[in-house]
N, C-alpha and C positions, 0 to 999 in steps of 0.2 A: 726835833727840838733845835733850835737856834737861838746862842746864847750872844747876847752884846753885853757893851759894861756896865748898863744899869739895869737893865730887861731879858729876860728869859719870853721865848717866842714859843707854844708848848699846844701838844691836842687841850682841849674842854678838856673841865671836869664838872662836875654837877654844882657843884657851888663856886661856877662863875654865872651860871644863870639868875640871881638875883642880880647881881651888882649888874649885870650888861642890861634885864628887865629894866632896872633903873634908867640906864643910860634912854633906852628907848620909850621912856617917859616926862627923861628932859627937851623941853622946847626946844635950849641952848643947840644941846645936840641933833636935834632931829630938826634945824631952819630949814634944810636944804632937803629936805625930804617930803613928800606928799601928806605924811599924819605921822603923831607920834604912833608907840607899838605900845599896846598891851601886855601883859605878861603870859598870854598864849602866844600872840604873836610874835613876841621876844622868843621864848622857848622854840616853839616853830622855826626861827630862824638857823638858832643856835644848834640845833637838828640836823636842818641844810647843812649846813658850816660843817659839822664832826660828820655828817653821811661824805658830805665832798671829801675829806681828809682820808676816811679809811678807804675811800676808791680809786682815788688818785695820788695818796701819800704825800698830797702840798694843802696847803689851804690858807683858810683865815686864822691863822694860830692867834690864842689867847695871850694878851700881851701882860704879864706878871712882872711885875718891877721888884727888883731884885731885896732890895734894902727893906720890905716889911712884906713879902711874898705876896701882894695885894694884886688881883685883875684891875685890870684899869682899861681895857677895853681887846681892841684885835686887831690886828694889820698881817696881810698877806695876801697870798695869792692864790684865784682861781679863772676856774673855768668859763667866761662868756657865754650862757646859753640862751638866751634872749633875741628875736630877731632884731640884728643890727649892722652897720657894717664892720662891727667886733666883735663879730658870731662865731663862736670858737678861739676865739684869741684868748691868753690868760693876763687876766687883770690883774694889777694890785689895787686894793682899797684898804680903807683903815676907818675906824672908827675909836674916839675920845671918852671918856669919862670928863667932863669940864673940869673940874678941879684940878686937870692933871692938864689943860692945853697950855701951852705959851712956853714949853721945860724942854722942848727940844723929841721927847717919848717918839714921836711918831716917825722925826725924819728920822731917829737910831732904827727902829722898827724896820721900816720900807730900804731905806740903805741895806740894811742885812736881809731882808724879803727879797730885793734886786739882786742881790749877789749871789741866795742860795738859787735863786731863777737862771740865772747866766750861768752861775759854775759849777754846781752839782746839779741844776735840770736841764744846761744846757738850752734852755731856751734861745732862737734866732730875736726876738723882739718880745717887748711885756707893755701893753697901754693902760691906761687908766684915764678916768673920765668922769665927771660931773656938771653939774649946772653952771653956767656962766658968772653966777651973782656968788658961788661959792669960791671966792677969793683966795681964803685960806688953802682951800683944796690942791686949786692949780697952781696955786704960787708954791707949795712943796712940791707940787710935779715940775716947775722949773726948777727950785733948788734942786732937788734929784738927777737933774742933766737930763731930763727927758723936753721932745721935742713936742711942739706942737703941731697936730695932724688935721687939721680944716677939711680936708677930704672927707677926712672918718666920721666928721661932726653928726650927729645923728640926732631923729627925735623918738624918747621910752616909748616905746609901744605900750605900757601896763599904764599911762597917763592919757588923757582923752585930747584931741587936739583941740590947741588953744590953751592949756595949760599952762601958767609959767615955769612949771619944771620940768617942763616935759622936752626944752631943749639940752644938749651935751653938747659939750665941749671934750675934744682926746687928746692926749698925749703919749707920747711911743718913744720907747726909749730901747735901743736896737743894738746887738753885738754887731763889734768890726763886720762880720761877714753875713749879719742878717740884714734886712730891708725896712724902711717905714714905711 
């Protein structure tokens, strides 16, 4: 668990899967993504996410805001398993509840997601990555101090070519003695 001053960072529990099913049936939130989620799909996910956590001991922690104990969505860090040229790297992503974007939640989130990465995992380098047209996205990975990686830029293998989201955009944000 990793605690900031307004958010607690924390495994699932079963009743964040409705409110994150929600999320994954807002448009708002799902522009940048190929379809919204259903609520197998949502649960599905949320699976992934707490199967990642008890394998690895990091993950996509459920982001609980301190002030009414409410899920409000997830930000953290995993494992790249997808063929890419960030095949095995560990990412950070994050995902919103809308009502909750524009309040600062996510860079407190990723800020303490990057630090538990560098200084209790030790990690040499953490990227992150999304579609070109997700503004929002990459503009917190600049806030963040992460660098932009054009090398790594890749296209999702799970999207068919010619896709419009099927291009990425990376960025890599690297300890003193790790590499981008």
């Amino acid at each position: 668990m990793i605690e900031t001053q307004r958010l607690i960072l924390r495994p699932w529990r079963d009743d964040d899967l409705a409110p994150f099913a929600a999320m994954g049936r807002d448009p708002r939130v799902m522009a940048h993504f190929p379809t919204l989620m259903n609520e197998v799909q949502s649960k599905a996910m949320a699976v992934r996410i707490m199967n990642h956590i008890g394998v690895h001991k990091f993950g996509a922690w459920a982001m609980e805001r301190k002030s009414d104990r409410r899920f409000i969505g997830f930000c953290g860090l995993s494992r790249v398993e997808f063929q890419a040229p960030v095949k095995d790297e560990i990412e950070i992503g994050w995902r919103l509840a809308h009502q909750y974007w524009g309040q600062g939640y996510v860079h407190e989130a990723a800020h303490a997601s990057l630090a538990h990465g560098f200084e209790t995992l030790a990690l040499p380098r953490i990227v992150s990555f999304t579609v070109p047209g997700n503004t929002r996205s990459w503009g917190l990975m600049q806030r963040l101090g992460m660098d932009r990686a054009e090398a790594l830029d890749f296209e999702h293998p799970a999207l068919p070519p010619g896709h419009p989201l099927r291009p990425h955009v990376v960025y890599v944000k690297a300890t003193q003695s790790g590499g981008s």
